[in-house]
BAFIRO-420384 format. One record per residue (C-alpha): x, y, z; residue in three letters. Coordinates in steps of 0.001 Angstrom, whole numbers. Layout:
! residues N
PT         X         Y         Z   rest
PT         X         Y         Z    ALA
...
//
This chain:
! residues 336
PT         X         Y         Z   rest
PT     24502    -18538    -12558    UNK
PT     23599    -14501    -12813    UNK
PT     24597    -12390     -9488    UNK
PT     21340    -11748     -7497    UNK
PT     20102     -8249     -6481    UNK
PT     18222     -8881     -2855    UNK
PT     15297     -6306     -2294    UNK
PT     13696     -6590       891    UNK
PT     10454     -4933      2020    UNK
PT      8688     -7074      4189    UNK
PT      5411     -5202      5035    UNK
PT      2891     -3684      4992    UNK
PT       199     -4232      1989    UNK
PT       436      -486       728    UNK
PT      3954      -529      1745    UNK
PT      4637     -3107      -782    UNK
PT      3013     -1408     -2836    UNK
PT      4469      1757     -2878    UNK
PT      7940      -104     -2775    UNK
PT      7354     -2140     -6211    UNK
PT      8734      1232     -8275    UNK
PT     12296       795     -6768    UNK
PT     12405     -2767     -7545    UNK
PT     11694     -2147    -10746    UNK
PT     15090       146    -10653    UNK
PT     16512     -1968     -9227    UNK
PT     15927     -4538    -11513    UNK
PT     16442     -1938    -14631    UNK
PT     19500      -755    -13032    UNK
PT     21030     -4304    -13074    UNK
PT     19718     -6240    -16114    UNK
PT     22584     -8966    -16041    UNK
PT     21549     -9688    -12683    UNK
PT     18332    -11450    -10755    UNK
PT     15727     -9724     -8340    UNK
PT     14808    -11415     -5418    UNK
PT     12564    -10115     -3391    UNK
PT     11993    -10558       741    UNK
PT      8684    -10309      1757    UNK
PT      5533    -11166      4509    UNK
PT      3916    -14623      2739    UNK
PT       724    -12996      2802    UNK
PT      1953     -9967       947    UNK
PT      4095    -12374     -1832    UNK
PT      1196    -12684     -4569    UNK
PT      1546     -8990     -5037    UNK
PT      4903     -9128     -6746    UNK
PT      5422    -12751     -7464    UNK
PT      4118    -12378    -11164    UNK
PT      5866     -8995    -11968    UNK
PT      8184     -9876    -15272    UNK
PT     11517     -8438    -13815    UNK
PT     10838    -10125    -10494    UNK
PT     12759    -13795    -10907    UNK
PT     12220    -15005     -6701    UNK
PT     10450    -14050     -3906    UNK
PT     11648    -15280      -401    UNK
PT      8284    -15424      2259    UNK
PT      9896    -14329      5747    UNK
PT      7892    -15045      8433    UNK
PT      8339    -13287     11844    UNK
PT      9982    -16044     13871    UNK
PT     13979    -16298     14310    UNK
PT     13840    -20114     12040    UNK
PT     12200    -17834      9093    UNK
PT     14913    -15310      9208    UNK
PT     17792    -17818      9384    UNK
PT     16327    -19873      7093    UNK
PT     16416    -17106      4646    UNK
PT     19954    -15927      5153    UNK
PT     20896    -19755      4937    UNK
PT     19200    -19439      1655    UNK
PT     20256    -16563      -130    UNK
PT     24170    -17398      1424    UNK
PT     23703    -19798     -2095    UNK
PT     23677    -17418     -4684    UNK
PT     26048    -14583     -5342    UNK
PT     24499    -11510     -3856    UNK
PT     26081     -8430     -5501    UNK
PT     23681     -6118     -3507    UNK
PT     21225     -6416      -679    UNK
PT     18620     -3123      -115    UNK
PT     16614     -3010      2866    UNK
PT     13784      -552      1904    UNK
PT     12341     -1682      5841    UNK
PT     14826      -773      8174    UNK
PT     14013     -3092     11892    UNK
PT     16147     -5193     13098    UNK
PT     14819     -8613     10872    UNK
PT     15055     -6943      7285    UNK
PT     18742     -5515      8463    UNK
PT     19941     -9332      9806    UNK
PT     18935    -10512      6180    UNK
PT     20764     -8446      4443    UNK
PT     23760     -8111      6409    UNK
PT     23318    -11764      6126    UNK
PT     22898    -12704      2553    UNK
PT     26236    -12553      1913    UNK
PT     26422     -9255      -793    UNK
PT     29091     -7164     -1246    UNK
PT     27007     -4108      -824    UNK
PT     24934     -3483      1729    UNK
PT     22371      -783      1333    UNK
PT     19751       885      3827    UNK
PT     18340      3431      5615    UNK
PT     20486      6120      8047    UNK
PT     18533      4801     10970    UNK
PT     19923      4771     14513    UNK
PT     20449      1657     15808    UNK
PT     20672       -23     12119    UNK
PT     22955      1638      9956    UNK
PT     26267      -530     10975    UNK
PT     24309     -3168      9392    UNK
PT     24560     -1665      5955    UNK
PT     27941      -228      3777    UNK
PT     26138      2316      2587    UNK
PT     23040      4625      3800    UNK
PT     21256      7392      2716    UNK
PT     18769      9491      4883    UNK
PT     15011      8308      5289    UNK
PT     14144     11680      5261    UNK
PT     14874     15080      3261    UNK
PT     14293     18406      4699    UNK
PT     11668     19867      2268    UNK
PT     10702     23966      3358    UNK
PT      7070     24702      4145    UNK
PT      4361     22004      4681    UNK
PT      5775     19664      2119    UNK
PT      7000     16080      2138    UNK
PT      8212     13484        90    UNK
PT      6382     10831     -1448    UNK
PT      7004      7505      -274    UNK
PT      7599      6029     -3474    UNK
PT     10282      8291     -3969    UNK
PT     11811      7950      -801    UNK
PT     12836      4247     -1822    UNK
PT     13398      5129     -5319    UNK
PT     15615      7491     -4081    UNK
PT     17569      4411     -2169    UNK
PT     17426      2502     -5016    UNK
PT     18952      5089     -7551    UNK
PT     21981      5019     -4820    UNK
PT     21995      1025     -4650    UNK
PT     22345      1311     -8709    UNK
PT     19029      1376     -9822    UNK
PT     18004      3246    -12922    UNK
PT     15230      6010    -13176    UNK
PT     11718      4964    -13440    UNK
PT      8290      6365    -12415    UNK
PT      6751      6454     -9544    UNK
PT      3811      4368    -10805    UNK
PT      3373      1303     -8759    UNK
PT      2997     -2106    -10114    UNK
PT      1564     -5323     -8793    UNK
PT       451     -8652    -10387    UNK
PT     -3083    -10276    -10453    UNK
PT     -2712    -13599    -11805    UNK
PT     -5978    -15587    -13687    UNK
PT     -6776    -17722    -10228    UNK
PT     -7185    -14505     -8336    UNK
PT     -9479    -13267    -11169    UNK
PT    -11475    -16037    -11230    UNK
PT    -11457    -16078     -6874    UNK
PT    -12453    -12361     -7123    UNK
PT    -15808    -13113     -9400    UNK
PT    -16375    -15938     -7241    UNK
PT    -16717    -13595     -4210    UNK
PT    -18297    -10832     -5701    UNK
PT    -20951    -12930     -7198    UNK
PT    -21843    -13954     -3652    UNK
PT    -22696    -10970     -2305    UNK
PT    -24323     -9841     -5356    UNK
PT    -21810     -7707     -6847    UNK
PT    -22395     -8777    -10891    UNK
PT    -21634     -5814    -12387    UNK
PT    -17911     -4227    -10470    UNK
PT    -17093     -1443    -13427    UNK
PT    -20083       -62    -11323    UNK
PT    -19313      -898     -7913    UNK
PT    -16839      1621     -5668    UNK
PT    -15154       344     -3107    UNK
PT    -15525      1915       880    UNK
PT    -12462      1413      3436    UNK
PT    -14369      2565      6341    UNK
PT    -11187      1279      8413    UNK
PT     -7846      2113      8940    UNK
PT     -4765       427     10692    UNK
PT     -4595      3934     12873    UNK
PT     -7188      4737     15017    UNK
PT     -6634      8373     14198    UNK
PT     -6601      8352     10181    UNK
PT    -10369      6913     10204    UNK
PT    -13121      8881      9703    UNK
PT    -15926      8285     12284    UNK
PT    -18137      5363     11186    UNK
PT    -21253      8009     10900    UNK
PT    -19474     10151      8163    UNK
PT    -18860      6953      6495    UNK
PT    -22593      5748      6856    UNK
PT    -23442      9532      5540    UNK
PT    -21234      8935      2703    UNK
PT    -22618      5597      1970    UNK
PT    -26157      6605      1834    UNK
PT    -25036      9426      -795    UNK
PT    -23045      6921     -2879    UNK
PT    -25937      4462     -3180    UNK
PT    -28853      7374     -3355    UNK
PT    -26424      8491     -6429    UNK
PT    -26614      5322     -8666    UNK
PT    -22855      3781     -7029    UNK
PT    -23188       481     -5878    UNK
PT    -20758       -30     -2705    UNK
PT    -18700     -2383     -1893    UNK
PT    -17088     -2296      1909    UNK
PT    -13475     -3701      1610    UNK
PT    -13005     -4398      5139    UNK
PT     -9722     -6544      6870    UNK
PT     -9326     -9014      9830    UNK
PT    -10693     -7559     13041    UNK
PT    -12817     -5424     11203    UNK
PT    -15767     -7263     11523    UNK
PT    -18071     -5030     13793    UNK
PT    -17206     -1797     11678    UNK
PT    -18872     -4047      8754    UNK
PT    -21245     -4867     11029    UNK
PT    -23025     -1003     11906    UNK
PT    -22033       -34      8830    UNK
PT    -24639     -2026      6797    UNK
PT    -26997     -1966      9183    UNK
PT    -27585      1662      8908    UNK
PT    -26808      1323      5151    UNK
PT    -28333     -2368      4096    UNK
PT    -27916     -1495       511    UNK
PT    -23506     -1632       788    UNK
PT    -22305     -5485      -120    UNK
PT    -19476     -6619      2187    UNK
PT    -16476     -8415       534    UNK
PT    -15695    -11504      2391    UNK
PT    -12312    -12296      4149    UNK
PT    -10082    -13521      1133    UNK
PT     -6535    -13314       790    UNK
PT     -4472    -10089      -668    UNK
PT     -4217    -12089     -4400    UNK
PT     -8013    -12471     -4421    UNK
PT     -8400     -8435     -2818    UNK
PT     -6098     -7381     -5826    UNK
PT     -7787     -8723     -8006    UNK
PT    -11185     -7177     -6994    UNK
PT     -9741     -3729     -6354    UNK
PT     -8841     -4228    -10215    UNK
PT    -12372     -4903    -11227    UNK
PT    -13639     -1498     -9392    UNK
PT    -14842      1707    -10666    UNK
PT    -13142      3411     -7609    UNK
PT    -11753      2886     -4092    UNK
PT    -13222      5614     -1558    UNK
PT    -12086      5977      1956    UNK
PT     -9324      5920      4564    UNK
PT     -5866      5869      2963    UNK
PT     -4775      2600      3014    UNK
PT     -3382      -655      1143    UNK
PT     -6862      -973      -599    UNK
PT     -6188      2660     -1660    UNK
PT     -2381      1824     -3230    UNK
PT     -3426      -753     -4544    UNK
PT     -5801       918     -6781    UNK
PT     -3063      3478     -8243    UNK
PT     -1231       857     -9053    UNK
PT     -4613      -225    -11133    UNK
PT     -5534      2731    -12436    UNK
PT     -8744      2587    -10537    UNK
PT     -9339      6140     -8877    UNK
PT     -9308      6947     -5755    UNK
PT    -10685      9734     -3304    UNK
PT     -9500      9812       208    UNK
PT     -9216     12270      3657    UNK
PT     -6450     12893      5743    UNK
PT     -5886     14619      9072    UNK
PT     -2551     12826     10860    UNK
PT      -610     11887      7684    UNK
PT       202     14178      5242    UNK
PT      -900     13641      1659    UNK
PT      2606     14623      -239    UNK
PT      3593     11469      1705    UNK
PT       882      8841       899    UNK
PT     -1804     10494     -1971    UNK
PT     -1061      8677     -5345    UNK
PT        55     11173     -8366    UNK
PT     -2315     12431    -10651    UNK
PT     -5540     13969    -10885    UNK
PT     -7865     10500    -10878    UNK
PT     -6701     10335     -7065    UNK
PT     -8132     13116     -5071    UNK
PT     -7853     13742     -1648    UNK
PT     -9436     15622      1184    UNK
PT     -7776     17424      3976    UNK
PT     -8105     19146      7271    UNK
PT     -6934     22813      7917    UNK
PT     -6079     22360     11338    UNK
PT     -2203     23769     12230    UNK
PT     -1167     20267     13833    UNK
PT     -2236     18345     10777    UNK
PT       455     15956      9044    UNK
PT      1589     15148     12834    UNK
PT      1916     11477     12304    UNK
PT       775     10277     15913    UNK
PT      -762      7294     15731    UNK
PT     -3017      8000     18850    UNK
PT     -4090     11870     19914    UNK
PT     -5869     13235     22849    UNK
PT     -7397     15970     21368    UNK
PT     -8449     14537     18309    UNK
PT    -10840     16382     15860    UNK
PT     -8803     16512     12552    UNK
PT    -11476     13871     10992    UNK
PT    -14010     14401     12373    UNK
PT    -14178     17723     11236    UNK
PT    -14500     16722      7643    UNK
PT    -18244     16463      7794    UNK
PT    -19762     13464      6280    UNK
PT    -22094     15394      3669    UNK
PT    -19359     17559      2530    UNK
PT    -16876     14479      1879    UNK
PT    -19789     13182        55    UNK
PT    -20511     16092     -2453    UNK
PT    -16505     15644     -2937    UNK
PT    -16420     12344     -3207    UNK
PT    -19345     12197     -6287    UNK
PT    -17529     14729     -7937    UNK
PT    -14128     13334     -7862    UNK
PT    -16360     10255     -9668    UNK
PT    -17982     12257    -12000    UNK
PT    -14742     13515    -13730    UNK
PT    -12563     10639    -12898    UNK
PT    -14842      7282    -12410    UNK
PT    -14431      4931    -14893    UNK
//
């Protein structure tokens, strides 16, 4: 039996995401060795059919999960556990599993639970950040990864093709090469853009030839709701799982709107991308390379993170028709 190499990253979508270049070191770094991978059920499909992925363990947030996880991996030899997370659950599991090496994040609160650490964040001068690929590349190059790109990489496996022409069909998406994808949402309240600048930038889309498609996620179902409404010409993908929403992401000409998992999941695709940003900072979270453009406010307190702002006007100061005239550019030199 070949000594296991634990990676645990247990949400969210884009997280994932974003986290599949360190396994890859991980798993380059270590090539007599396994890769098992700890991860949120729902988020599994994504990295269940990578080649140098041999297990993935779905954790579920209840105590049994967790324990039942530990109990598990306490089977195998664990040479090395890396928790690219950091709370309390991912540390118990790998503290748990049994390896030799612990590795994690210098986080208060969690870094007894690892023999090794290194910081979450480097001090970068001026307005700069790192990208969060290469913050947990940068853990896995200590954990003994090797070097690899910051290029993410996620599976779509044939059923999810054939599930993602099934629901495009029925909304009367036949031809997706065409079709670019809206996030109109965002799991912050403050990294949205207000519904009218997307319904502006809807209109322009569709008055331009671009079929839409609004990519929407539980709870989102009013948003979807105005949205096409005002713009009856945008298709709405259906709930479906994150295989099936990989899958059609993959089919796209483009993904436009808040950054998000939709967004990630597209660079990972090579699907471009066009996005805003007013609280998070785009060194942090806007994919490499030209086919993924971004737009962002000039406001001093930009890149502030807060999740919730009383004064908030970052966004909503990118005006809807001038994110539009962006938006068709960015398509006309990078669309498919």
């Amino acid at each position: 039996m070949n000594d296991v190499i634990v990676a645990i990253r247990p949400r969210a979508m884009g997280d994932v995401v974003l986290t599949t270049p360190a396994f890859r070191s991980l798993a380059l770094g270590s090539p007599d060795a396994d890769l098992h991978v700890v991860t949120d059920a729902r988020f599994a499909p994504l990295v269940e059919g990578l080649p140098w992925v041999r297990h993935v363990w779905k954790v579920e947030r209840t105590d049994a999960s967790t324990r039942a996880i530990v109990a598990g991996l306490r089977q195998y030899r664990v040479r090395a556990a890396v928790d690219f997370f950091g709370n309390t659950r991912s540390a118990v599991i790998a503290r748990g599993s049994g390896a030799r090496m612990v590795h994690g994040y210098d986080l208060r609160g969690r870094k007894h639970f690892y023999t090794a650490t290194v910081p979450r964040e480097l001090r970068i001068e001026g307005d700069h950040r790192e990208h969060a690929s290469a913050v947990h590349l940068r853990l896995a190059l200590a954990a003994g990864g090797a070097k690899t790109s910051l290029t993410p990489e996620v599976a779509v496996l044939p059923a999810a093709r054939a599930e993602a022409q099934r629901l495009l069909a029925s909304v009367g998406v036949l031809e997706p090469e065409r079709t670019v994808g809206l996030v109109a949402a965002g799991s912050w309240a403050t990294k949205m853009w207000p519904l009218s600048n997307s319904i502006v930038l809807a209109r322009e889309l569709g008055e331009a030839g671009h079929p839409v498609l609004l990519i929407t996620g539980p709870g989102e179902e009013s948003l979807a709701a105005r949205l096409s409404l005002r713009v009856p010409a945008v298709r709405v993908l259906p709930p479906c799982d994150v295989a099936a929403l990989a899958a059609v992401i993959h089919s796209l000409r483009a993904v436009i709107g808040t950054d998000s998992g939709p967004r990630h999941l597209a660079a990972a695709f090579g699907v471009p991308s066009f996005s805003w940003f007013g609280p998070t900072h785009p060194d942090t979270w806007n994919p490499p390379g030209e086919a993924h453009g971004y737009w962002r406010t000039s406001l001093p307190c930009r890149g502030c993170d807060r999740t919730s702002c009383p004064h908030w006007n970052c966004l909503p100061g990118l005006a809807g028709a001038e994110g539009a005239r962006l938006v068709l550019a960015h398509l006309e030199r990078h669309g498919r």
